[in-house]
N, C-alpha and C positions, 0 to 999 in steps of 0.2 A: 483669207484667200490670197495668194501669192501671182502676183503677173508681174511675169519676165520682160523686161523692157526690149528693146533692139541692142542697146547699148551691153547689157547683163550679159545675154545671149552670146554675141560676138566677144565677148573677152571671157565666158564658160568653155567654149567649145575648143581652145587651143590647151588648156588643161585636163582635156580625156582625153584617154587611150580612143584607136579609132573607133572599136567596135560600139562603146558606149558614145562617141562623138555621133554616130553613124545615126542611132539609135534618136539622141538627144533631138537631130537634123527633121527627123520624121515626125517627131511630136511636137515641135514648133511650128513644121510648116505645113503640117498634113493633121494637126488634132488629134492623132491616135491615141490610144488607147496603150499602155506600157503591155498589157497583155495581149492586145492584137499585134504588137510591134513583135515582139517576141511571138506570134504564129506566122509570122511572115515564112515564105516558101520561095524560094527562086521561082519555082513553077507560079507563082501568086503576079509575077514582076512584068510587064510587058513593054521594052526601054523601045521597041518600033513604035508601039501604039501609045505609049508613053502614058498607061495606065498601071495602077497598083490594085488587086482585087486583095478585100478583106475578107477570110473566110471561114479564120478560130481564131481561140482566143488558147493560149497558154497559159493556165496561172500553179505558181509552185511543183512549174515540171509536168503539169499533166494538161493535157490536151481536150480544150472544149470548143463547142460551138461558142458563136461572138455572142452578145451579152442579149441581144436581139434580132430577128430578120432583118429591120431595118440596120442593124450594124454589119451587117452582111453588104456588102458594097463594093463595086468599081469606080475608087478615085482618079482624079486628071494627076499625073505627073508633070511638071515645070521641068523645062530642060535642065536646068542645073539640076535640082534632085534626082534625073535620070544619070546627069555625070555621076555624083556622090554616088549611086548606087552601082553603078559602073567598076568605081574605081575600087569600092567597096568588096568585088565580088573580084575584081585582076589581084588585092591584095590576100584578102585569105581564102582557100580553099573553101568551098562550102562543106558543111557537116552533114552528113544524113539531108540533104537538100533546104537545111534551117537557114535562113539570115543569119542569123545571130546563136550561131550551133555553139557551144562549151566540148570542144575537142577531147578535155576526160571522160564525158560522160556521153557524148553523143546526143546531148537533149537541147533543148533553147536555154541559156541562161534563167538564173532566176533573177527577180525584178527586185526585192528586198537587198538583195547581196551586192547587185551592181549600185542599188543606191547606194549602199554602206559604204560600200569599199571605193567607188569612183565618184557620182554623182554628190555627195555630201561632202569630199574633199574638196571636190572643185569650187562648188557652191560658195562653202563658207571663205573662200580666199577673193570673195568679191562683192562680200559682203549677202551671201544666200544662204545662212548656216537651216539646212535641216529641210533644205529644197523637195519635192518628192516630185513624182514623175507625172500626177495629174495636173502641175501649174500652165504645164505647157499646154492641155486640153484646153483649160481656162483662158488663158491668154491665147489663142487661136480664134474661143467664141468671143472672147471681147474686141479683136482684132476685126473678127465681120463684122459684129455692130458697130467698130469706129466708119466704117467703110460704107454703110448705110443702105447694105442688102438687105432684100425681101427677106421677112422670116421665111417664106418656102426654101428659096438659096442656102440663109444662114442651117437653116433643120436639114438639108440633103447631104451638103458639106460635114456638119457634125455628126450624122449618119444616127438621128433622133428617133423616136417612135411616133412621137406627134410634137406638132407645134408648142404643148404648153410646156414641154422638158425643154422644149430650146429658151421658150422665154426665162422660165424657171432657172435654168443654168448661167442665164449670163446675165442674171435682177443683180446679184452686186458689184458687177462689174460695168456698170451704166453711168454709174456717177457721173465719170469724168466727159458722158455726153449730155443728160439730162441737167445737170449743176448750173451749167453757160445759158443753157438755152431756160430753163426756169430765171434766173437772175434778168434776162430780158423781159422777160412777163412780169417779175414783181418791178424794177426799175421803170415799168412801164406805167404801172397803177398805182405806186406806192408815190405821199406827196413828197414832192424833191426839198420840200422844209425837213423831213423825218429825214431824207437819208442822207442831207448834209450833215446833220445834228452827229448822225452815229459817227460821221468820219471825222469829225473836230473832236480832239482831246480833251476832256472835262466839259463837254456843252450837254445842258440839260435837256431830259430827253422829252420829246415832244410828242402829244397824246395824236395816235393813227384815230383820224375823225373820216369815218364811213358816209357815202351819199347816202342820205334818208331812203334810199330803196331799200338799201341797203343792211339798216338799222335791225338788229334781234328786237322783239318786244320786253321789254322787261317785266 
């Protein structure tokens, strides 16, 4: 599993065209869904009330319900992402009322092709070769659990069906919180003879002796 750093991010986004830049902005900072991004609607867009309502999913051109009720949602818009989307809409026309309309054909984009053709060039020039469009899903749920919200918050935000998809989706991307915080509970109990031993090169290794409560029976 692939999570996009801040650093990655900011130096991807000056190498897409806008429409996929536009695109790339929304699944970073909003979790979506490459196929709900591509059902986006101007009519879906609310830049007064500075919400975004999710309400289909597009995938290979044809037009569905989102993947669940609960994926069915009105998100908060951040005023900078109502700029982007702003300036989004002053520079191209809209198509058939699509965000992201493909002007030969009058439809949304499809999601394989702007990978191919945009998102995998940019990628691999920053060292992301073969990037796809769910990383940024990922790295949005790992971004709420660094931040140390309620599963209810992190499950509304990622527009979940229940609580255990959200725990579920974001178990390997925990490490880099659970890692620290374990390493203080074993440094805690573990004897400070044994874990000098492991950091001294060539010292031999010293037998972990358990308080007799402690002891298996043999």
């Amino acid at each position: 599993m692939v999570l996009v750093t801040t650093e990655q991010y900011q130096k991807l986004l000056p190498l897409l065209p806008q429409h996929c830049r536009v695109m790339v902005t929304l699944a970073m900072c909003l979790g979506l869904r490459v196929s709900e991004i591509l059902g986006l609607r101007w009519e879906d867009v609310d830049p007064e009330g500075a919400t975004l309502q999710v309400r289909r999913s597009v995938v290979n051109g044809h037009v569905w319900d989102t993947k669940t009720l609960a994926s069915e949602d009105e998100l908060p818009l951040y005023p900078d992402l109502v700029s982007v989307l702003r300036q989004w809409r002053e520079a191209e026309l809209p198509v058939n009322g699509w965000l992201f309309g493909n002007i030969d054909t009058g439809k949304p984009y499809h999601a394989d092709t702007m990978r191919q053709r945009h998102l995998n060039k940019a990628a691999a020039k920053i060292g992301l070769p073969k990037l796809g469009w769910h990383a940024f899903r990922h790295t949005y749920r790992a971004r709420l659990s660094e931040l140390g919200l309620p599963l209810e918050v992190q499950q509304k935000l990622m527009r979940h069906a229940s609580i255990d998809m959200t725990t579920k989706y974001g178990r390997n991307s925990m490490l880099n919180i659970t890692r620290p915080v374990n390493a203080q509970i074993v440094e805690m109990v573990m004897p400070k003879t044994l874990r000098k031993a492991k950091r001294e090169p060539g010292a031999r290794p010293v037998p972990l002796l358990l308080p007799r409560r402690f002891r298996l029976n043999s």
